[in-house]
C-alpha positions in Angstrom: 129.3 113.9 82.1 132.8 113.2 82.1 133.3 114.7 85.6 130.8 112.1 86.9 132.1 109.3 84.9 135.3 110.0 86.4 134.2 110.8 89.7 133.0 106.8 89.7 136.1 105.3 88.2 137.8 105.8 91.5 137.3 102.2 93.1 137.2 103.8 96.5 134.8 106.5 95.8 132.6 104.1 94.4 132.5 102.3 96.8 131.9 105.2 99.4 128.9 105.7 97.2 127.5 102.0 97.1 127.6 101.9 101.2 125.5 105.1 101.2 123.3 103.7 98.8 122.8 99.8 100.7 122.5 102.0 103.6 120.5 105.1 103.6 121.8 106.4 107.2 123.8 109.7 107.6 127.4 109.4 108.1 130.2 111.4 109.2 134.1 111.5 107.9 135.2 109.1 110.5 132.4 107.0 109.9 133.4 106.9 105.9 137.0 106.5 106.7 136.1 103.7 109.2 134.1 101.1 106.9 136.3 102.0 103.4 139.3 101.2 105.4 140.8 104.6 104.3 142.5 107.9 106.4 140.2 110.5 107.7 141.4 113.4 104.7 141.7 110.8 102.1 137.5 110.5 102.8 136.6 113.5 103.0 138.5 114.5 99.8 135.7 111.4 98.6 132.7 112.6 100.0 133.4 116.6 99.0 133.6 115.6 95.3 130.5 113.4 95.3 128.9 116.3 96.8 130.1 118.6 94.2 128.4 116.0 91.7 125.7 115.9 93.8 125.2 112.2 94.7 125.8 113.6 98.6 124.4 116.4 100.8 125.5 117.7 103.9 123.7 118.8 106.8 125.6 119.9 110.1 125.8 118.4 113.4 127.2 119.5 117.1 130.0 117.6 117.2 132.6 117.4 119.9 133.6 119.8 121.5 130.7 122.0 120.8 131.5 122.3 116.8 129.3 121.8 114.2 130.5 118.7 112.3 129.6 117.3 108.8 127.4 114.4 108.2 126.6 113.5 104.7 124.0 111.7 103.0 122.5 110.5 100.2 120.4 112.9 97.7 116.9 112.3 98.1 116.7 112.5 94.3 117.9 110.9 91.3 121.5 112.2 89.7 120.2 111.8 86.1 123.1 111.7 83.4 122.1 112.5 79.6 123.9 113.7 76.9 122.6 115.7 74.9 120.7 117.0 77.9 117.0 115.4 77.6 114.4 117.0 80.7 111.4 114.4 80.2 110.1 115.3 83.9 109.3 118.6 82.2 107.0 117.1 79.8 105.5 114.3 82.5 105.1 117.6 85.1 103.3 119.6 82.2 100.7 117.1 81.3 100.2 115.3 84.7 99.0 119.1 85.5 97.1 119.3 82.8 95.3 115.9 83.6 94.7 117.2 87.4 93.2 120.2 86.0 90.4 118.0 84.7 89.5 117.2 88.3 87.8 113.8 88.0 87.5 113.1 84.5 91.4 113.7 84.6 92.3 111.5 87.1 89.8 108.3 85.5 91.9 109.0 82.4 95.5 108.4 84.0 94.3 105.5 85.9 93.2 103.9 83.0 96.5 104.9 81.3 98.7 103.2 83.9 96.1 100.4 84.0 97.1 99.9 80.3 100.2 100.2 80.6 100.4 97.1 83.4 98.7 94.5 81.6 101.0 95.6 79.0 104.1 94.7 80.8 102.3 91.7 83.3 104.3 88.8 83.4 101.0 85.9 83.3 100.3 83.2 86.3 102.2 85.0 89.1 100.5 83.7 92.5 101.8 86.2 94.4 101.9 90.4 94.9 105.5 90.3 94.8 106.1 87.9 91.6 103.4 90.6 89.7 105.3 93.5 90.7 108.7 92.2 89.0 108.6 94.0 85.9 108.6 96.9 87.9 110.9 95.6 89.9 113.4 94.8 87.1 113.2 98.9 85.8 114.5 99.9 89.4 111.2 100.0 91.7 111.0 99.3 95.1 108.6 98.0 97.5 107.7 96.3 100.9 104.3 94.7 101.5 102.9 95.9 105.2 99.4 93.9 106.4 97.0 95.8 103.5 99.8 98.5 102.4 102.3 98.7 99.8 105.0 100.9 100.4 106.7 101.8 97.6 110.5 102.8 98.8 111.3 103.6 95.8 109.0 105.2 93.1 109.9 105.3 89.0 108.3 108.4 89.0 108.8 110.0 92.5 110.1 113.4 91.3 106.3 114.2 89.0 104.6 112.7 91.5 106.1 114.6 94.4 104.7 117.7 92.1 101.8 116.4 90.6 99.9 114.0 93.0 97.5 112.7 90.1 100.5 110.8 88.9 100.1 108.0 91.9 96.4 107.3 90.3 98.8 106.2 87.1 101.2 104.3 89.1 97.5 102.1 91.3 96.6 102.0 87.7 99.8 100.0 86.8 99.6 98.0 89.9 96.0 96.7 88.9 97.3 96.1 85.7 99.9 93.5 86.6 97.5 91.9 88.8 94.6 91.6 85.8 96.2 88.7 84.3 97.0 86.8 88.2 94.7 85.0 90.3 94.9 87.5 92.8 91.8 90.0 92.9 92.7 93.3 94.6 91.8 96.8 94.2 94.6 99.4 94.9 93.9 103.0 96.9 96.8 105.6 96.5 97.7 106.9 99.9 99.7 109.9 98.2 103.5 110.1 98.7 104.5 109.1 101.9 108.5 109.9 102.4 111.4 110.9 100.1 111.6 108.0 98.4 107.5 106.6 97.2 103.7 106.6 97.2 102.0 103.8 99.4 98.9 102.2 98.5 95.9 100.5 99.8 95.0 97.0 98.6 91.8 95.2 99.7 92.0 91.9 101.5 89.8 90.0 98.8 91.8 87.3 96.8 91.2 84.0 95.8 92.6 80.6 98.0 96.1 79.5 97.8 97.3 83.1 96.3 100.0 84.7 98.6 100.5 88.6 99.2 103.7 87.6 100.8 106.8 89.0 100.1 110.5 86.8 98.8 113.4 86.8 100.9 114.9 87.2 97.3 
């Protein structure tokens, strides 16, 4: 924990880290050294520590002439910090398992769950998709509306879900669940996990007049 911690003290490396994060695209030393405005060794000392601490991972290139070169990227999962050590994706894994086991009857049972669960947490008389999803929003979620899907670019609970599939029934659950309250009326399919990041969903075209689906600039 302290190695992290002061790993990210270093105004520099954090910001190495933030430009990976705002922008998920592979990129080499020289590209590094180019946009923090630092020399070539001083970033890749940068990048080889946050890939000891593993916020980074390298894959190789051909690079010029004919040498494989480094290109580092961001970690397709989380880097949880906890201390004492807490492993509560053991327990989610165990018992989202358990509930696929039950085939059906299993999976009725978590969508209710995360239907619960999201009029629980609704924030009342949004009049759009994107103003009901911002309590998810606010706990780190991601999403982008396209036509009749909603991509979800970044999932709470990607890692259980990427394992146990029954867990994006919990998350359409949830979805419904902030919507109860709204004056929008749609019904949300899970599509499964679609990349790295998130699960995309299905929503039907039925809503009432006047509500939007559209998305914020902000």
């Amino acid at each position: 924990m302290e190695r992290a911690l002061g790993a990210l003290r270093d105004l520099t490396r954090r910001d190495i880290l933030l430009r990976f994060y705002a922008d998920r695209k592979p990129r080499s030393v020289d590209d590094v050294a180019r946009e923090a405005g630092v020399h070539r060794s001083v970033a890749f000392e940068h990048l080889e520590r946050l890939t000891s601490l593993g916020y980074l991972e390298v894959a190789q290139r051909r690079g010029l002439p004919g040498k494989p070169a480094k290109i580092y990227r961001i970690t397709g999962g989380p880097v949880q910090i906890s201390h004492p050590m807490r492993r509560y994706d053991l327990v989610a894994e165990s018992l989202a398992h358990a509930f696929e086991g039950l085939g059906d009857v299993g999976r009725h049972a978590v969508r209710r769950a995360g239907h619960a669960l999201g009029v629980e947490i609704a924030e009342p008389g949004a009049a759009s998709l994107t103003a009901a999803l911002e309590p998810l929003v606010a706990m780190g979620a991601e999403y982008e509306v396209r036509g009749e899907t909603l991509d979800c670019t970044n999932c709470l609970f990607a890692e259980v879900c990427r394992r146990a599939p029954v867990v994006c029934q919990f998350h359409a659950g949830i979805v419904e669940g902030l919507l109860e309250g709204t004056r929008l009326r749609l019904t949300t399919k899970s599509l499964g996990f679609r990349d790295p990041y998130g699960c995309s969903f299905l929503l039907d075209e039925e809503q009432l007049p006047g509500v939007s689906l559209e998305v914020s600039a902000g």
